[in-house]
Every structure is written in C-alpha cells, then in structure tokens.
VEXDREN-586948 format. One line per field, with one value per residue (C-alpha): residue number from 1; residue in one letter; x, y, z. Coordinates in nm, 3 decimals. Each point is the difference from the previous one (the first is absolute). Layout:
<pts>
num: (NUM,...)
residuo: (A,...)
x: (X,...)
y: (Y,...)
z: (Z,...)
</pts>
This chain:
<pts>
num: (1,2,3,4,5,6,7,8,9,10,11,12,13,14,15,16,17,18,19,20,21,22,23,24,25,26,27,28,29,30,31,32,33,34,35,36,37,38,39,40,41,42,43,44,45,46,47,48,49,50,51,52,53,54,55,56,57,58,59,60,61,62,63,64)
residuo: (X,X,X,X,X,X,X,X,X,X,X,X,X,X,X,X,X,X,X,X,X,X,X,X,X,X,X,X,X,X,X,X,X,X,X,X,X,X,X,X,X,X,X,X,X,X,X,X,X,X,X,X,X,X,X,X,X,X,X,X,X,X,X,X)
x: (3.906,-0.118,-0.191,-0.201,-0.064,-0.143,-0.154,-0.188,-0.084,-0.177,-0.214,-0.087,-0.089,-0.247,-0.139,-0.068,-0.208,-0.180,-0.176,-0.055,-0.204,-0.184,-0.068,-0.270,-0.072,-0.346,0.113,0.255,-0.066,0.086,0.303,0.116,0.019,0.147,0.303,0.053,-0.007,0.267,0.227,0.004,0.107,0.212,0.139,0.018,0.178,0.268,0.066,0.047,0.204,0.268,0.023,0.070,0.225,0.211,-0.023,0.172,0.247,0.078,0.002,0.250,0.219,-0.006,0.054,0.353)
y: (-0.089,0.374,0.192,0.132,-0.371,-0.102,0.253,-0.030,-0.385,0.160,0.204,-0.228,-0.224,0.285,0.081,-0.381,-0.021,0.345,-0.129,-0.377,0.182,0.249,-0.284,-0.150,0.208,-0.117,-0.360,0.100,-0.004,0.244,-0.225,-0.070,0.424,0.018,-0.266,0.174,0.352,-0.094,-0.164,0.270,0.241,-0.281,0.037,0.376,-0.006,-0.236,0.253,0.257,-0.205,-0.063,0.327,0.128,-0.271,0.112,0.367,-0.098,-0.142,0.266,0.270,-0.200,-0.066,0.359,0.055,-0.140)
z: (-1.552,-0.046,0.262,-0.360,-0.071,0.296,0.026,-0.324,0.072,0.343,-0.189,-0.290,0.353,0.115,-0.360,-0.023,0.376,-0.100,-0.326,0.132,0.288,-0.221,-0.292,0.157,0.351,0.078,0.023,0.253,0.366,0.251,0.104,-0.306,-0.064,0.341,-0.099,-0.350,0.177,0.226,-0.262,-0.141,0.245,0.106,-0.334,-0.004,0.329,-0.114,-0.287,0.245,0.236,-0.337,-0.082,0.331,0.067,-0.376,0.092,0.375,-0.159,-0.244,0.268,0.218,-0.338,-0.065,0.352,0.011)
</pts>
C-alpha cells in the first residue's frame, strides 16, 4: 500500500467526523464533541506517526 494512500483514506476519515459533528451541533452533547474531538486528533496523530515512521526509514536507507 502507499504511504500517499493511506494517507488520503486518514483524511477523508477526519473530513467525514468534522462535518457529521458540525451537521447538526446543537443536538450533540458535550460528550459526544469530546469523543469526535479526540478521534480526530487521534486521527491526525496517526498521520503523523506514518509519516515519521516513512521518513525514518528513508533517512536510514539513505544512510547506508
């Protein structure tokens, strides 16, 4: 699989969560902004954690 694909998939994820919570806000309750909120940091942080992970392995494959 491609890092770009995943990737993308991640942040189709996030766009998704972001306009579900922002549909219909004053039917949500503070939990339920709290649990979206962290997916998606959750899901931001996983993007993060890839790309980091890909660039690590770059550097070291360079390195040699």
């Amino acid at each position: 699989m491609r890092i770009e694909a995943l990737l993308q998939r991640l942040e189709t994820e996030q766009a998704r969560l972001a306009h579900e919570a922002l549909k219909q806000p004053a039917a949500s309750t503070e939990f339920e902004y709290g649990r979206v909120v962290g997916m998606y940091a959750g899901l931001e942080r996983a993007k993060y954690t890839i790309v980091r992970l890909f660039e690590d392995k770059e550097k070291r494959d360079f390195d040699l």
